[in-house]
N, C-alpha and C positions, 0 to 999 in steps of 0.2 A: 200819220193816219188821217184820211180824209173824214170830215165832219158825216159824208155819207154814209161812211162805212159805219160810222159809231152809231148812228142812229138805228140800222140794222143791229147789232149787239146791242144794243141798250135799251132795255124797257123802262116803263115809268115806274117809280117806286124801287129800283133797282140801289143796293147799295155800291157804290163808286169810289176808288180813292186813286189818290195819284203820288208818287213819289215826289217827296223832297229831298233837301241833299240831306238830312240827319234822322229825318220823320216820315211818313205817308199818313200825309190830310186825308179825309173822309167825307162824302156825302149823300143824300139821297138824291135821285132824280128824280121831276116831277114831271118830265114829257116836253114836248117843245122846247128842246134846249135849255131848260132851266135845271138847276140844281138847287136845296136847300144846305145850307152847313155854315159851320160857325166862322165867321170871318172877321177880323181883328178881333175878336172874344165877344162877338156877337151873333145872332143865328140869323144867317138872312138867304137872299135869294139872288143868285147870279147865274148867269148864261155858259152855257158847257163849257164855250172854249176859256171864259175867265176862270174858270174851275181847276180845266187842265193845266192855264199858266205855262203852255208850252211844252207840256210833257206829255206822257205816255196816261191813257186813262185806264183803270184796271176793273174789275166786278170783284165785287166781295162775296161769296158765296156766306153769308151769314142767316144765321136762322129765321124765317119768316112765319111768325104764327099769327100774326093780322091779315088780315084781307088789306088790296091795294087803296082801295077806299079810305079804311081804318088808315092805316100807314100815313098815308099824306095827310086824312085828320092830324094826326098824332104830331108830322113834324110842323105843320103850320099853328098849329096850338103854341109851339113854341116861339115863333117866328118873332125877332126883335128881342129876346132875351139874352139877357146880356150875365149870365154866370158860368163864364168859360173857366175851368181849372183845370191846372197843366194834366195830373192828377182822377181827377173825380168826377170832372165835367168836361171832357175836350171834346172834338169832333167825331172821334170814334164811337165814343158811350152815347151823342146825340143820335147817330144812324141806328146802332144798334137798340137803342131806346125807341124808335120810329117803329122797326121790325118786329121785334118782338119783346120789350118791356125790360129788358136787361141794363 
């Protein structure tokens, strides 16, 4: 999939995840090819295609009851935190926590 095409599908604030071989990582997009999510059990900020890592990128249709504004408050609020749990705190619960407080 070309980088153009994604950019067309993909808004900012969008939740994203991509398959791995055992899991599907997760994150939010912030626009300009950035995405937020947790990366070696820290939350930070990399560029789409370090996101994708080669794969296929997907939309998560997860529930949005923030404004896009709020949203991107909410995950850079987090930015640099470093309490990833395989469990209770992984990349999923951080996107979904961004959207809508879950």
């Amino acid at each position: 999939m070309s980088r153009c095409f994604l950019k067309i599908l993909v808004m900012q604030k969008t939740h994203l995840y991509v398959q791995r071989m055992a899991y599907t990582h997760h994150g939010i997009y912030l626009g300009d090819d950035f995405v937020i999510h947790y990366d070696d059990g820290s939350i930070m900020v990399v560029e789409l295609e370090d996101f994708a890592d080669n794969g296929w990128i997907y939309i998560k249709n997860s529930v949005k009851t923030y404004s896009d504004a709020r949203i991107v408050q909410r995950a850079k609020s987090r930015f640099g935190e470093s309490n990833y749990h395989l469990l209770f705190n992984n990349c999923e619960h951080f996107a979904e926590w961004c959207r809508n407080g879950d």
